[in-house]
N, C-alpha and C positions, 0 to 999 in steps of 0.2 A: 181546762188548762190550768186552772186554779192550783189544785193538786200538784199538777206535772213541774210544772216552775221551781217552788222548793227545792222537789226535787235534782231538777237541773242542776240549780245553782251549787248544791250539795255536792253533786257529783262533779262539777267543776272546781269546788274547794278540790276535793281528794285528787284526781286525777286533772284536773289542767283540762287544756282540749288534747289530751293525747287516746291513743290507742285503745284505750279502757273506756274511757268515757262513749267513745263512740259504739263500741260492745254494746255496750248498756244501753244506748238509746236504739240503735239497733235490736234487740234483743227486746223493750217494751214497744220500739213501731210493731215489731213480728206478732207479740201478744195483744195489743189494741184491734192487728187485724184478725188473729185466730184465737179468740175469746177460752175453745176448747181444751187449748193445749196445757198437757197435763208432765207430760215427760221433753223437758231442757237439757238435753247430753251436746258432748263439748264439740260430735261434729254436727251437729242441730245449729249450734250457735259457728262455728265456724262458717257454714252457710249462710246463713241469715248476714254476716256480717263479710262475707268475700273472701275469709282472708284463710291461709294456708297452715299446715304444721307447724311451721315457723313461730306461727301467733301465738302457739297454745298457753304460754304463760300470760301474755295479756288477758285470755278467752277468762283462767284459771282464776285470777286475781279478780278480774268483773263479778264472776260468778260467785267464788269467796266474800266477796265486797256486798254486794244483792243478798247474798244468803246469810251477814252478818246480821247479830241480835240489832246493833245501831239502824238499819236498815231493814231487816227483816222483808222483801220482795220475792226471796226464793228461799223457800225449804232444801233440806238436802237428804237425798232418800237414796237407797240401796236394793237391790236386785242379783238374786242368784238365778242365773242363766241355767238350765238344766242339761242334759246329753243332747234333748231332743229341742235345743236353742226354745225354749216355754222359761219367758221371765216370772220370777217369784218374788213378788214386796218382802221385804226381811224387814222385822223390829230391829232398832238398835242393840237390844239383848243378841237375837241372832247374829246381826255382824262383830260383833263381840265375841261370841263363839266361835266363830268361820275362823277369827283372826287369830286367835289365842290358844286355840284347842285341833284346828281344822277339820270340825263338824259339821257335815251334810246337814246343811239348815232341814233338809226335807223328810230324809230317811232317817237323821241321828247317828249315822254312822261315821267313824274318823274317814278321811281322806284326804291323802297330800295335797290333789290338785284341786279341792274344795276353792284357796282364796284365791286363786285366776279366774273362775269364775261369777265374781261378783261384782259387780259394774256399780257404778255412783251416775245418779241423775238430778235434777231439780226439779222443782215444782212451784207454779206461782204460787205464793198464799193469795187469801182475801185482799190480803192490803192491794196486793200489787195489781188483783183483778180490776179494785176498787181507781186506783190511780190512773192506768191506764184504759180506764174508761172514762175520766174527765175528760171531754172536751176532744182535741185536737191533739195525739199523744205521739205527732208527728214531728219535734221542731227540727231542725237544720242542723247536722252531725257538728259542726263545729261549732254553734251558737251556745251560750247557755239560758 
C-alpha cells in the first residue's frame, strides 16, 4: 500500500474525487486482480468501471492521464484488425504510415480503408505491475 498511496493522492490533486479518478482506481483494482492483462481497450475499462457511452471522455482522459510520461502506468499501443478480424501489433513507424499514406501495414499496399481499421489499446508497463502489487491495491473509490 506503500506505493498505492502517492499514488492516490496524486490522482486526487488532478481529478478531485470525480469521475476519473474513480476509473483509475477501478482500472488498478481490475489489474491487482488479473496480474495477466495485457490489452486495456476503452470497453474493457467501461466494464471494469460500470459506466456507459456516455462516460467515454472521462474513460479517455483516465487513460491519457495513466498513459502520460508524468505518470507512466499505461503504454499506448496500436493494432491493425485484418479482413479475417486477426489483430496485428503496428510500430509507431507503421501507424504513421496507415495515417499519412494509407498503407496496408501487412501487404504494403495503398488502401483507403486501411485507417478504420486500426484500433488503440493500452498496456500496463512495469511501473504499474510493480504498484499494484503493493499491498492492498483496493482502497475505497471515493477516499484518497
Amino acid at each position: 500500500m506503500a506505493e498505492f498511496n502517492p499514488f492516490l493522492e496524486q490522482l486526487h490533486r488532478v481529478f478531485g474525487g470525480g469521475v476519473e479518478r474513480n476509473v483509475a482506481v477501478g482500472l488498478l483494482d481490475y489489474l491487482s486482480r488479473n496480474p495477466g492483462t495485457t490489452h486495456i481497450t476503452l470497453q474493457l475499462v467501461r466494464q471494469i468501471a460500470g459506466m456507459k457511452q456516455d462516460d467515454d471522455r472521462a474513460i479517455v482522459r483516465t487513460l491519457q492521464y495513466l498513459a502520460g510520461d508524468g505518470v507512466g502506468l499505461l503504454v499506448t499501443r496500436f493494432e491493425y484488425v485484418d479482413e479475417d478480424d486477426s489483430p496485428h501489433d503496428l510500430t509507431d513507424e507503421e501507424v504513421e504510415a496507415v495515417v499519412k499514406y494509407g498503407v496496408n501495414p501487412i501487404t504494403g499496399d495503398s488502401d483507403a480503408s486501411v485507417r478504420g481499421r486500426i484500433t488503440v489499446y493500452f498496456s500496463p508497463t512495469d511501473e504499474a505491475t510493480r504498484v499494484v502489487g503493493q499491498g492492498d491495491a483496493r482502497p475505497e473509490r471515493g477516499q484518497n
